[in-house]
C-alpha positions as CSV (number, residue, x, y, z in Angstrom):
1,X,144.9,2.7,-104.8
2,X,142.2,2.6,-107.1
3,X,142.1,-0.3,-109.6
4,X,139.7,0.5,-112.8
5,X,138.1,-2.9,-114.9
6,X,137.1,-1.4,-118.3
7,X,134.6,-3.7,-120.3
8,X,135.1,-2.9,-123.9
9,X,133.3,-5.9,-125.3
10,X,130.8,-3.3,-126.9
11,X,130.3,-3.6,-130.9
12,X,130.1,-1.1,-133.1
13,X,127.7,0.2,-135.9
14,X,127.4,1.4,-139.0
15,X,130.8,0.6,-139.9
16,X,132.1,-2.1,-143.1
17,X,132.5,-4.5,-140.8
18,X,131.7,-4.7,-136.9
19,X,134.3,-3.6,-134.5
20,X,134.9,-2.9,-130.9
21,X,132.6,0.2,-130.2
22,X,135.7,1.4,-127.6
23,X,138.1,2.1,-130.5
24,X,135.3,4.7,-132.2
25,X,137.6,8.0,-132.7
26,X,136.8,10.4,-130.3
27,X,137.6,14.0,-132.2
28,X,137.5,14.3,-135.7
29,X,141.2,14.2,-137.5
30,X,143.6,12.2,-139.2
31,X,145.0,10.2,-136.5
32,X,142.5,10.8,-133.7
33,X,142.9,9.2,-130.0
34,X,139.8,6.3,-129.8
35,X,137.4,6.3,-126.5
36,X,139.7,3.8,-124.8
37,X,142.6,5.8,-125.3
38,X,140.9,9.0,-124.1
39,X,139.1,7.1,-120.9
40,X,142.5,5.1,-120.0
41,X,144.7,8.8,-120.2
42,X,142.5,10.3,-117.8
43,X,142.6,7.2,-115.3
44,X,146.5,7.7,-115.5
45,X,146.1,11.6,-114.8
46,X,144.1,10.3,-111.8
47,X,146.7,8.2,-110.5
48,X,144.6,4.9,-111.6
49,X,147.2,3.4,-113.7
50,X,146.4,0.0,-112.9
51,X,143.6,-1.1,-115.2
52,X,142.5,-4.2,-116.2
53,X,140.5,-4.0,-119.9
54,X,138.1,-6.8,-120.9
55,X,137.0,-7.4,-124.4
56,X,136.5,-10.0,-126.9
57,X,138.5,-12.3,-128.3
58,X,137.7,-11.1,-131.8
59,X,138.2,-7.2,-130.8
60,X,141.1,-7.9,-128.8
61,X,143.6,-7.7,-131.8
62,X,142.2,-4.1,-132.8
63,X,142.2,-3.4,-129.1
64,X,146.1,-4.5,-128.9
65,X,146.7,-1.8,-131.9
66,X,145.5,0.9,-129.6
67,X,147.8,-0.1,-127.4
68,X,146.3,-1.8,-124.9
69,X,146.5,-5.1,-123.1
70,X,143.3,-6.8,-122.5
71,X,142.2,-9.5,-121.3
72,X,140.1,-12.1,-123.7
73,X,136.4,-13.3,-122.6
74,X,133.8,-15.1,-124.6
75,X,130.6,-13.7,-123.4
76,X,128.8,-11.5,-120.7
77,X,129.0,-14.3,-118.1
78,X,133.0,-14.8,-118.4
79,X,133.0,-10.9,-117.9
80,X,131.1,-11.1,-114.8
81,X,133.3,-14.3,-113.7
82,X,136.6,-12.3,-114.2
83,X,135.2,-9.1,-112.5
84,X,134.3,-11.8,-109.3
85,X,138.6,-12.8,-109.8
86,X,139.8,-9.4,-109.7
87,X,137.2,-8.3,-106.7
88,X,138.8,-10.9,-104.7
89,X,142.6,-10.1,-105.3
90,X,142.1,-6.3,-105.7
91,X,142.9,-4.5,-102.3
92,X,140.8,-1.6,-104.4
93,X,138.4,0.3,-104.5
94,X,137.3,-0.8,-108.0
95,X,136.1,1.2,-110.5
96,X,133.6,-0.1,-113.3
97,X,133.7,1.0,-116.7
98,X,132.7,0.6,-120.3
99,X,135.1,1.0,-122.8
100,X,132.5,3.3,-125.2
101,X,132.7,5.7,-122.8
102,X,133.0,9.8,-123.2
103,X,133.6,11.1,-119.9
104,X,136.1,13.6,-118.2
105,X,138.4,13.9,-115.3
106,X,136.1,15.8,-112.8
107,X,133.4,13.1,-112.7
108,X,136.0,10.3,-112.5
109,X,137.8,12.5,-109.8
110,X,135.1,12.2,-108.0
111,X,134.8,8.9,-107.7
112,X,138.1,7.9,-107.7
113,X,138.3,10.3,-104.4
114,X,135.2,8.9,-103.1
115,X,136.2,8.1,-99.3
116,X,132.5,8.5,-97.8
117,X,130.3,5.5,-100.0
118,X,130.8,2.1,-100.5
119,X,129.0,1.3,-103.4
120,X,128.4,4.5,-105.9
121,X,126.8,4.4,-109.1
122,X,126.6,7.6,-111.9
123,X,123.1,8.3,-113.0
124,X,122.5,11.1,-115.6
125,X,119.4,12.4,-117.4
126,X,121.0,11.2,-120.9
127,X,124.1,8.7,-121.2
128,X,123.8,7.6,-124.7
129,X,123.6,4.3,-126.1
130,X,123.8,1.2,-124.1
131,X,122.7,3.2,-121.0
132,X,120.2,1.2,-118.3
133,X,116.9,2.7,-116.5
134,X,117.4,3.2,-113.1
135,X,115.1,5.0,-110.2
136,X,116.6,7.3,-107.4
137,X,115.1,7.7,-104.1
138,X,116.7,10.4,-101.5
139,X,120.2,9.7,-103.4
140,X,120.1,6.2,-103.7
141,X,119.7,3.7,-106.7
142,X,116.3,1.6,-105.3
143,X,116.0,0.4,-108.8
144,X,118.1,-0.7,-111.7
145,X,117.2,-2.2,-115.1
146,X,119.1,-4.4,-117.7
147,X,118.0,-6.0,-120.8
148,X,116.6,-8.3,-118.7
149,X,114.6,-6.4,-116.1
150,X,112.3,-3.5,-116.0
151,X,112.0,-0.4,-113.8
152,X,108.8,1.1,-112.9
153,X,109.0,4.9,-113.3
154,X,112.6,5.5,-114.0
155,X,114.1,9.1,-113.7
156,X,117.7,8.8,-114.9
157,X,120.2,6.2,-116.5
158,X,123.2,4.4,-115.7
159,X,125.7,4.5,-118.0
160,X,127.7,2.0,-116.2
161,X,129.9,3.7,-114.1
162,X,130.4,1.9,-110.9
163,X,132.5,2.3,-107.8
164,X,132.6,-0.3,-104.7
165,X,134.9,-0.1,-102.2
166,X,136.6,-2.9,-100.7
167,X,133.8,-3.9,-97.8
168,X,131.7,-5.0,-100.5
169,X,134.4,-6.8,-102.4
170,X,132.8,-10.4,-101.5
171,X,129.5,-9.4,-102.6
172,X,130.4,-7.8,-105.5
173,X,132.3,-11.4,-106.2
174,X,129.1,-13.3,-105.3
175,X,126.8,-11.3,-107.0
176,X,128.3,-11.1,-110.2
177,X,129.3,-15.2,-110.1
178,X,125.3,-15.9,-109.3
179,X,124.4,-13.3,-112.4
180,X,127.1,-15.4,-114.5
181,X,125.7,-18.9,-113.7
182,X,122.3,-17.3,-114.4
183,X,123.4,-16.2,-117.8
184,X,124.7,-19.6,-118.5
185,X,121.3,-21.7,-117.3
186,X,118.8,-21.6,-119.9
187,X,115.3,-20.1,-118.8
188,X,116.9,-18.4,-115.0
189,X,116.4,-15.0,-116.7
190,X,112.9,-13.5,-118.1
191,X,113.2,-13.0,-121.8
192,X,115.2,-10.4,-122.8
193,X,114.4,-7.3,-124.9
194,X,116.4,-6.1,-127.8
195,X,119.5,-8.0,-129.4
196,X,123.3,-8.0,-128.8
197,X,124.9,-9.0,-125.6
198,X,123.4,-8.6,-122.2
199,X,125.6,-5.6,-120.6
200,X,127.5,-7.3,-117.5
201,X,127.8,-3.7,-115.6
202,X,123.9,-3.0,-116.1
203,X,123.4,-6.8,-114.4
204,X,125.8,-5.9,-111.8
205,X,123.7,-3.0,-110.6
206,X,120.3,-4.9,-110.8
207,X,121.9,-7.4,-108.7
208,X,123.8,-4.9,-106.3
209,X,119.8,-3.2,-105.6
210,X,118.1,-6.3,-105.7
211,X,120.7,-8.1,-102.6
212,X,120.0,-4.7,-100.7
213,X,122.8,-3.1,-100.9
214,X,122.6,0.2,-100.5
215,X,124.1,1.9,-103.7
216,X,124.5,5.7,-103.8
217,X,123.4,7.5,-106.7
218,X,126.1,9.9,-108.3
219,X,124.0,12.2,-110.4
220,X,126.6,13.6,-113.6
221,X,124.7,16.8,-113.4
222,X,126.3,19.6,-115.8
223,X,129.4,16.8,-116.9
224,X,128.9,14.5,-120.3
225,X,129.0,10.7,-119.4
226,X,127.6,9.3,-122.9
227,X,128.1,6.0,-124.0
228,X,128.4,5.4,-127.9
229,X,127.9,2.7,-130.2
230,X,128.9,4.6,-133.8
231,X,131.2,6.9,-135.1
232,X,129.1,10.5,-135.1
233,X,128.1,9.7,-131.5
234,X,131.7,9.0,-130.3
235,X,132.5,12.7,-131.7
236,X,129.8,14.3,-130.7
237,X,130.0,12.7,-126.9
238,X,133.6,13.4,-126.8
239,X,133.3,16.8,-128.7
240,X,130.5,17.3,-125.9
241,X,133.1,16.7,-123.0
242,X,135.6,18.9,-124.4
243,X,133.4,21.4,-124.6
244,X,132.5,22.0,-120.6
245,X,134.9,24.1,-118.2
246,X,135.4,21.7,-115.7
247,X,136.9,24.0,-113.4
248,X,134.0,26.3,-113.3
249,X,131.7,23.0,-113.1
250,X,133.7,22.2,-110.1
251,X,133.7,25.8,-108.5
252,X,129.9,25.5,-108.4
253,X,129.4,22.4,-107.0
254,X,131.5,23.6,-104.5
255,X,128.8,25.9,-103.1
256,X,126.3,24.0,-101.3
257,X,123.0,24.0,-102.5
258,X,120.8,23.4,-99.6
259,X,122.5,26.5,-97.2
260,X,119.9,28.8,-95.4
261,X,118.6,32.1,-96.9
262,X,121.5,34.0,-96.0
263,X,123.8,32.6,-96.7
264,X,123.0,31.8,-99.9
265,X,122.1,35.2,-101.1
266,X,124.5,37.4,-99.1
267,X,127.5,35.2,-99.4
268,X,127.7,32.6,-101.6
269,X,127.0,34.4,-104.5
270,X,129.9,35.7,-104.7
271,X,132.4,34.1,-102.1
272,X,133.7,31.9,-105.6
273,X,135.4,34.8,-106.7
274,X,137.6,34.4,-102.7
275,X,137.8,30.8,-103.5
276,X,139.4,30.8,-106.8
277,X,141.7,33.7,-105.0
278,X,142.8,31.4,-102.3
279,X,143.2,28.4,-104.5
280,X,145.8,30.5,-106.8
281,X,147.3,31.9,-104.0
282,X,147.6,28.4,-102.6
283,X,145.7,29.2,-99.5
284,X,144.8,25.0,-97.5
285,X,141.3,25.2,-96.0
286,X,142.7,25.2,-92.6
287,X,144.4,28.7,-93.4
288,X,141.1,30.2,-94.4
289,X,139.2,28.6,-91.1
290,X,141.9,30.0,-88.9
291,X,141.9,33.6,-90.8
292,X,137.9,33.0,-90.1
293,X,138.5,32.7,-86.4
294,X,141.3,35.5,-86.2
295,X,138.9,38.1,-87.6
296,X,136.1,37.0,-85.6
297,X,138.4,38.2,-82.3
298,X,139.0,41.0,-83.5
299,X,135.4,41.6,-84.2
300,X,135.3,40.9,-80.6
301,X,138.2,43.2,-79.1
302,X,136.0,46.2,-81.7
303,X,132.6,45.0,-79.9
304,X,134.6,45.0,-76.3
305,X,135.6,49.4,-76.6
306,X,131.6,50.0,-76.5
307,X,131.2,52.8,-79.1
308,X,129.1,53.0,-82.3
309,X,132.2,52.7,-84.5
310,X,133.3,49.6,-82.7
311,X,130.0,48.5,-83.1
312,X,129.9,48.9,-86.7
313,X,133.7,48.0,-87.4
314,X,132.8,44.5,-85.1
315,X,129.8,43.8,-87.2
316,X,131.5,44.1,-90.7
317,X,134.5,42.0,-89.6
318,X,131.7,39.7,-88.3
319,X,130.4,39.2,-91.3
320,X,133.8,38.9,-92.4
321,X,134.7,36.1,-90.9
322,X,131.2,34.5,-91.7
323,X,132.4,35.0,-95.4
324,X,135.4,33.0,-94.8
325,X,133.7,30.1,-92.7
326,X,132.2,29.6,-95.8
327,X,135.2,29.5,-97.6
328,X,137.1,27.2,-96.0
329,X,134.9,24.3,-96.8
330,X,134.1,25.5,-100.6
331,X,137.7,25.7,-101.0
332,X,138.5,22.4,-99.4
333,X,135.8,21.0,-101.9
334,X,137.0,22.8,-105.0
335,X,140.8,21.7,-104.5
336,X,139.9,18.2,-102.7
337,X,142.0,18.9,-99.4
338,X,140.1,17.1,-97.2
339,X,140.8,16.1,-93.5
340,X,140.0,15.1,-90.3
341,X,141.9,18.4,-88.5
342,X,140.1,20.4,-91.1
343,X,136.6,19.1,-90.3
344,X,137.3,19.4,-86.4
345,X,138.7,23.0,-86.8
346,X,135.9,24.0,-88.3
347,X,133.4,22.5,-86.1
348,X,135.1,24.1,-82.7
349,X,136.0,27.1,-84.3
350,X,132.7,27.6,-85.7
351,X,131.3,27.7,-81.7
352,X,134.3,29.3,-80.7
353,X,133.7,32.3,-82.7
354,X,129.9,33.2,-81.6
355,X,131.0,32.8,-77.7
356,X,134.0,34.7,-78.2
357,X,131.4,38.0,-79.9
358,X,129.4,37.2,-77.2
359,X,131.5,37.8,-74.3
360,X,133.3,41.1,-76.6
361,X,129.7,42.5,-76.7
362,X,129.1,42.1,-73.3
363,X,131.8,43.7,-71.9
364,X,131.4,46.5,-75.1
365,X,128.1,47.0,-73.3
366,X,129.3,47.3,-69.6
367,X,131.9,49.7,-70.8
368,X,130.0,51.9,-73.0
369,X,129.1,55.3,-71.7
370,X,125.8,55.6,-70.2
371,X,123.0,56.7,-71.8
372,X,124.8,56.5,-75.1
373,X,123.3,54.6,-78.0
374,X,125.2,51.5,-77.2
375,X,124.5,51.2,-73.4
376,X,122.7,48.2,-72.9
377,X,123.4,47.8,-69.6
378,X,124.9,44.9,-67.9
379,X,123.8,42.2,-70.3
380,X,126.1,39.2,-68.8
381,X,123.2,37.1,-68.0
382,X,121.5,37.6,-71.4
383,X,125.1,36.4,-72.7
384,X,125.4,33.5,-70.9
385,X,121.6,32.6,-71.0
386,X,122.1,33.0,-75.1
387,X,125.7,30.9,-74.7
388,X,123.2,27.9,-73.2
389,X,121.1,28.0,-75.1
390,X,123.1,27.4,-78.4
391,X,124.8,24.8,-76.4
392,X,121.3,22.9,-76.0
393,X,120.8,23.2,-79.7
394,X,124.2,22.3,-80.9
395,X,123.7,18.8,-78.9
396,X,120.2,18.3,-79.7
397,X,121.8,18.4,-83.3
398,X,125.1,16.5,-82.6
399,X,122.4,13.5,-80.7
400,X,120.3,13.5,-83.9
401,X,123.4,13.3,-86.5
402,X,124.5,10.2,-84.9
403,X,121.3,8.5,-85.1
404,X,121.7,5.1,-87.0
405,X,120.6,5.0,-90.9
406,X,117.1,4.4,-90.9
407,X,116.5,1.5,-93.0
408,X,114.1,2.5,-95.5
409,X,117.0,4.6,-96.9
410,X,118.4,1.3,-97.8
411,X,117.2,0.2,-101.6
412,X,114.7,-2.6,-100.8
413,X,115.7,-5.9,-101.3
414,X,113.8,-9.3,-102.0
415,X,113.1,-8.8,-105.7
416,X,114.6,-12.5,-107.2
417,X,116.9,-11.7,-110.6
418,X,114.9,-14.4,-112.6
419,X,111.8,-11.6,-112.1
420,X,111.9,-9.4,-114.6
421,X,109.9,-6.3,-112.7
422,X,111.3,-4.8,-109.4
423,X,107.8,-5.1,-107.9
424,X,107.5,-1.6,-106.8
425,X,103.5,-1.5,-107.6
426,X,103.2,-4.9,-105.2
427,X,105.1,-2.7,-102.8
428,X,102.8,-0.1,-103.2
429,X,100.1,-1.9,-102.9
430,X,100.7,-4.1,-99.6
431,X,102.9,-0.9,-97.8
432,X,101.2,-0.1,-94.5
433,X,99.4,3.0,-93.8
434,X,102.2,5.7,-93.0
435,X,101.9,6.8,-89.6
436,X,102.9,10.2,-88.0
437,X,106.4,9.9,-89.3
438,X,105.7,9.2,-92.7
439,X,103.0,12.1,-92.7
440,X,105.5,14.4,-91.3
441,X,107.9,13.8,-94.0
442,X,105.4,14.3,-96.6
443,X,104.0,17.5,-95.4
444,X,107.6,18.7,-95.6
445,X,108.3,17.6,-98.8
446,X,105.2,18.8,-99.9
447,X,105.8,22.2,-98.6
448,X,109.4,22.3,-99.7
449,X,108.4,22.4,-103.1
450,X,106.5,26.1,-102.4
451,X,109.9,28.2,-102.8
452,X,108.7,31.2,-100.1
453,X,107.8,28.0,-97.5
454,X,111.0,26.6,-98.6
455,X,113.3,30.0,-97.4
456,X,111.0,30.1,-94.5
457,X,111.3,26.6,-93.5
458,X,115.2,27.1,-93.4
459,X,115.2,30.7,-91.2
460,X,113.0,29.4,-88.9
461,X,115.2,27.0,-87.6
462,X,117.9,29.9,-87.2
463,X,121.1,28.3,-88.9
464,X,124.6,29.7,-88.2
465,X,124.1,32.2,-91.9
466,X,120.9,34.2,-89.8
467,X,122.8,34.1,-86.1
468,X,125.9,36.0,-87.6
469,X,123.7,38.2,-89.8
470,X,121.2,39.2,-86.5
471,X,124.7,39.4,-84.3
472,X,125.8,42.5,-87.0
473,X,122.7,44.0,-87.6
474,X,121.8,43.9,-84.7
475,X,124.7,44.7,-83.3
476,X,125.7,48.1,-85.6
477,X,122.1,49.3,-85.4
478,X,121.4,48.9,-81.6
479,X,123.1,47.7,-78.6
480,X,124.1,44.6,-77.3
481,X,120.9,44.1,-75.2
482,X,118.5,44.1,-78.6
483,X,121.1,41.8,-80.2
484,X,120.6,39.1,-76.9
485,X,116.8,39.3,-77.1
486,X,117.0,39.0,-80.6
487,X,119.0,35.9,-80.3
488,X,117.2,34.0,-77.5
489,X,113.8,35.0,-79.0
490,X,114.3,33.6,-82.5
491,X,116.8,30.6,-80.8
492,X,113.8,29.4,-78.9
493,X,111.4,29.7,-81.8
494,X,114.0,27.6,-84.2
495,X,114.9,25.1,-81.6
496,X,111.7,24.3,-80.4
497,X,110.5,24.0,-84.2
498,X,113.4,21.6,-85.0
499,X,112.9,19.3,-82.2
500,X,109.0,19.2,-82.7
501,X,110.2,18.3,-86.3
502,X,112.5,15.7,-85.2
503,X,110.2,14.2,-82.3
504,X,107.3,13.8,-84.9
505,X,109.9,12.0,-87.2
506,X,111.3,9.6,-85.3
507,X,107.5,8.0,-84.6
508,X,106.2,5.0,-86.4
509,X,105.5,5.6,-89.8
């Protein structure tokens, strides 16, 4: 279960006298809840209910009003010395928080359901007050600034929301002992800019990059996560918060954003109205994958009586059941029912479905009458030859997948925390000519960012979206003959682009 550590040591502003910034009232009223109160009721809605809250020993009284218990620390390296204690007797994950925080329950939901990263940190265009630089590369934090170190060309800010799971538990403990004694020796640290205490969540993220650990970059997107250090920014951060439909924020980022052409425009813009069907119906995933595979048979059976209105019924329910293979997995992510029969179901049924149209249109095509529109003859070899060739492709994928991480995804490590810049121009300047690889990468980046190139780049390699959309075009308009050349032809086209792709990858940079 996950175990939260909120650091409300922050002070506030503008008030008659200075107070913890995590008591500001969140929503304008008489008696209104405070940003502690808020941030600690969602936790418990999440099932986090163990939390441990750090603050001062001067705001802990107010704190203990709200109604919390907290734990007293003098200063930023005592904070960093009790989040080293708890990493070592939390069986966790542990979730990183400041107690000025405005957030809601979809962005904590997501990390509190994290099972894929180790170490995740939330990055967001604008997190209010208090918020570090950071720089993102390919989803990852490569670097992180604090009031005592810079960032050279950041594109986003932490507002000091941090998960790690329990594999880095003993570095997380390490890391933030060695930032505490550093805090404590006079002169380790450069100078630091600005006044006020040092934030101990910003330092732990500088020194997370800086070790190399590789720390995955949560971007907020469309949800608030603002920090606040007065009075009109608490309401106006929590007022923002209130103010989003969380559900519909979820329902989008349900729908992938990087599918292929198809599948973008001819079903997911509008398979969110099937989603939020199924989910009130209270439809799993799995049902929607098998309903998926049950209409794709029956596509099969219409494809098997070798008749134009076969044809066209087969091709519809085809499409059909395309509809609901991408349901299945926007509805797993909009509800959060993951699992591993889920993923496996989807990935055999997936193949199961195109081999079982194949072998309905082949024997559609044997039985059809002759020299009616359908006859294509006896296309069994074309069916198998297709069948193979899909094969090829699907373990040419499977083999890539499975490569292991290259490490230049990793942040890049070496940068000592008593330096105050991350060294990325010394990088810059001593990095070795790129090789192929590199060249490769760039030239598709390069050509990613033309939007026609960027649709053609994803056809070409014929992804599942274009293979059921040829199978019922194809399939309604023609014969089964047309639909089998059309299939090998632009198979062998996308399959020898993606391995050409992936060859020229893999070579030095």
């Amino acid at each position: 279960m996950t175990v939260a550590v909120i650091i409300a040591t922050g002070t506030a502003r503008g008030g008659p006298e200075p107070g913890p910034a995590a008591v500001l009232p969140g929503a304008p009223g008489d008696d209104p809840p405070t940003l502690l109160t808020r941030l600690c009721r969602r936790l418990t809605a999440l099932n986090v209910p163990d939390r441990h809250i750090v603050t001062r020993p001067e705001h802990a009284p107010l704190l203990r009003k709200d109604g919390h218990d907290v734990i007293e620390c003098a200063d930023p390296a005592a904070d960093l010395r009790e989040i080293a204690r708890l990493a070592r007797l939390t069986r966790g994950p542990l979730l990183l928080l400041p107690g000025d925080l405005a957030t809601g329950g979809e962005l904590l939901a997501r990390l509190v359901r994290d099972a894929r990263t180790t170490v995740t940190a939330v990055t967001a265009a604008d997190a209010g007050a208090g918020a570090a630089p950071v720089r993102r590369a390919r989803g990852t934090v490569v670097s992180a600034g604090s009031a005592f170190h810079q960032v050279t060309g950041p594109d986003a800010a932490f507002p000091g929301v941090l998960r790690v799971g329990r594999p880095r538990f003993e570095t997380l403990a390490e890391t933030a002992e060695r930032l505490a004694g550093l805090l404590e020796a006079p002169g380790a640290l450069p100078e630091p800019a600005g006044e006020g205490e040092p934030d101990p969540l910003a330092l732990l993220l500088v020194g997370l990059v800086r070790a190399g650990v590789p720390v995955t970059a949560l971007d907020a997107g469309g949800l608030p996560c603002l920090r606040a250090d007065d009075e009109p920014a608490a309401q106006a951060a929590s007022a923002a918060v209130d103010g989003v439909d969380e559900r519909a924020v979820r329902l989008k980022a349900a729908v992938k954003s990087n599918d292929g052409f198809f599948t973008t425009f001819a079903v997911s813009s509008w398979s969110p109205y099937l989603v939020r069907l199924a989910a009130w119906r209270g439809l799993s995933p799995n049902t929607v994958t098998c309903l998926s595979m049950g209409l794709a048979v029956i596509a099969a059976v219409w494809f098997a009586a070798g008749t134009r209105t076969g044809m066209v019924a087969g091709a519809a329910l085809f499409y059909l059941s395309f509809v609901f293979d991408c349901v299945d997995g926007q509805l797993a992510r909009y509800t959060r029912q993951f699992s591993v029969l889920g993923a496996w179901l989807d990935a055999v049924f997936d193949r199961a479905k195109e081999y079982t149209v194949f072998a309905g249109l082949a024997v559609g095509s044997t039985a059809a009458a002759a020299g009616s529109g359908v006859d294509g003859g006896d296309v069994w070899p074309l069916a198998v030859a297709a069948l193979c060739l899909q094969t090829v492709r699907h373990m040419i994928d499977f083999s890539f997948g499975v490569r292991p991480a290259r490490a230049a995804a990793a942040a890049p490590a070496g940068v000592p925390l008593g330096v105050a810049g991350d060294g990325a121009a010394a990088r810059a300047e001593t990095a070795p000519a790129a090789g192929r690889g590199g060249a490769v990468a760039r030239l598709s980046a390069a050509t990613s960012r033309v939007r026609a190139l960027h649709w053609l780049k994803k056809m070409v390699v014929f992804p599942i979206g274009e293979r059921f959309a040829l199978i019922s075009i194809t399939a309604a308009l023609f014969d089964a003959r047309v639909t089998f050349v059309a299939l090998l032809a632009w198979g062998a086209v996308g399959g020898a682009y993606t391995l050409t792709g992936r060859v020229l990858r893999t070579l030095p940079r």
